[in-house]
VOKOLVEX-45879 format. One record per residue (C-alpha): residue in one letter; x, y, z. Coordinates in steps of 0.02 Angstrom, whole numbers, plus 50000, padded with zeros to 5 digits. Each point is the difference from the previous one (the first is absolute). Example, Ala and Ser with C-alpha at 12.3 -4.5 7.8 and 13.67 -1.06 7.14 Angstrom:
<recs>
A506154977550390 S500695017249967 
</recs>
This chain:
<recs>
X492044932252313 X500024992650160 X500395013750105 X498735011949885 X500965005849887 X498865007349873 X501385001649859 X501734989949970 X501095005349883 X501594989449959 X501615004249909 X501134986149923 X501565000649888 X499704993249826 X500974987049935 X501445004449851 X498404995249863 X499115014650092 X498674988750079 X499754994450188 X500054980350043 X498254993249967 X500384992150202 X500155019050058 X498235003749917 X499404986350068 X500345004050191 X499555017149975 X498254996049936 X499714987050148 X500515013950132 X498945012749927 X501035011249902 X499125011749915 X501035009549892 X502084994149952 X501225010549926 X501524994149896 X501405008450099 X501014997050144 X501135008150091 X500585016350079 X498855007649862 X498584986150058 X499945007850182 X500185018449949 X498654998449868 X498924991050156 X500485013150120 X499925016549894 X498644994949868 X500635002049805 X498825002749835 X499704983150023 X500284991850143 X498925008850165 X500525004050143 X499684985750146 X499775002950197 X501044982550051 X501584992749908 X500524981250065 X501274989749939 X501564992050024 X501565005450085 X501594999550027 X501445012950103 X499575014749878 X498224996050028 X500134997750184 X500685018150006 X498545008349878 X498664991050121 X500775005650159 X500325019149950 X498174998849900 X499034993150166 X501145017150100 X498895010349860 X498774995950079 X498725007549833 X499064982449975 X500994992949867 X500864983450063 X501124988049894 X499884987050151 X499504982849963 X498194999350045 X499874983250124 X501225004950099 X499555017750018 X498384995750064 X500494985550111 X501065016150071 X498665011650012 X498994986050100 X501444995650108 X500415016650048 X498734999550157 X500764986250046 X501625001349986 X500955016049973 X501614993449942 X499284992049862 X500465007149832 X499654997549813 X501704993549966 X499944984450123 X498084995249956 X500715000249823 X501154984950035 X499084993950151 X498334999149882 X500974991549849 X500854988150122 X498204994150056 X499344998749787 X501644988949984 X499694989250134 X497974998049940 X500664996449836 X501104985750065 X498554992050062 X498815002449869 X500974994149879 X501004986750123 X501645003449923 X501615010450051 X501265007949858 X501535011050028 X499395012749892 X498675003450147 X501585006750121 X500585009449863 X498415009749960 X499685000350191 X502005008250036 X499405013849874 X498535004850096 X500945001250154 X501325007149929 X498665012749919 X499145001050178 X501385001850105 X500755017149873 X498135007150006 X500234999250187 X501475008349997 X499555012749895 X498365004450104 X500985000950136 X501435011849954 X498465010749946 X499084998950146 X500635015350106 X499805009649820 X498795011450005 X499365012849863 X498515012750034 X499975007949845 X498994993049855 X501325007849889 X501204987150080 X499114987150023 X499724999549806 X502105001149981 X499944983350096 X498504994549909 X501055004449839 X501684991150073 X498964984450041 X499264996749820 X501615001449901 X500804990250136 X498904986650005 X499525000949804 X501964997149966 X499844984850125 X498574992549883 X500935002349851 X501684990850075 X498414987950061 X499674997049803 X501505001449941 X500474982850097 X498554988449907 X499844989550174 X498275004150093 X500624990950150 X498395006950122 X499334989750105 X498345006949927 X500374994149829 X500794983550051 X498544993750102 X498885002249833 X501224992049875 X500034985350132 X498234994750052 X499725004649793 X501344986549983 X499474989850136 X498144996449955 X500125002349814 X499065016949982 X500365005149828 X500275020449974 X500724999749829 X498985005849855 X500594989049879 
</recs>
């Protein structure tokens, strides 16, 4: 909502009772979502990215990530058809870097960004755990493979549209078989999700409906 985004749409997996943790409702309704779907999943990003009898079509799918992921976002951004899987603050730290600095790329802001949240978080909340290296490893572990990625892609160049929707194609099952391996693993360490969970922790801010 902050950057303008006139519509949010959210997709969650449902717990084995068939209903979403009351805490996941929650955070959705304080950032805005307006509309949440029970499914997650490969199926979750192909129903976002193709549109299904129920489930329309969106212009911007972000998320979190892992190798698989890394790979979809890389070939996706080669596209190059304005649909991008990348994690939105870093993307446009990039984008406002770029003048700057040529060599920066989405894949280092990601951990260089997160690094930064940790390090605010430690001193909001005046407290250091180990868990905090952990979730920070996985973001530059995450960073460091989306780097990677872009740059074995970057001499790749397609001027069809024709192929740039194959790559478009390879990028969403790619990345949509990362977020499933992502669910499949039941530990959200983001940096993202972490700092939330913490100051919530920290200061006593209750986000459970019961």
């Amino acid at each position: 909502k902050v950057a303008g985004v006139e519509k949010i749409v959210m997709v969650t997996p449902p717990g084995k009772d068939g209903k979403v943790n009351p805490n996941t409702l929650v955070a959705a309704n304080e950032a805005g979502a307006d509309e949440i779907y029970k499914v997650g999943g490969a199926q979750a990003i192909a129903a976002l990215a193709y549109g299904t009898e129920s489930v329309k079509k969106v212009d911007k799918i972000v998320g979190p990530g892992n190798i698989f992921v890394a790979l979809g976002v890389s070939i996706c951004s080669k596209a190059n058809l304005g649909v991008s899987m990348i994690a939105a603050p870093a993307f446009v730290i990039t984008d406002a870097l770029k003048s700057l600095w040529n060599g920066f790329s989405v894949g280092m802001t990601e951990y260089i960004f997160q690094g930064i949240l940790l390090i605010v978080l430690c001193l909001i909340i005046r407290r250091f755990n180990w868990r905090y290296l952990l979730a920070f490893a996985v973001a530059v572990i995450y960073g460091y493979t989306l780097h990677f990625f872009l740059f074995l892609l970057d001499g790749v160049s397609f001027d069809t549209v024709a192929l740039r929707w194959v790559m478009l194609i390879v990028g969403d099952i790619c990345t949509a078989f990362g977020v499933a391996c992502f669910f499949r693993t039941f530990m959200p360490l983001q940096v993202y999700e972490l700092f939330v969970a913490e100051i919530s922790s920290r200061f006593k801010i209750n986000i459970n409906l019961s």
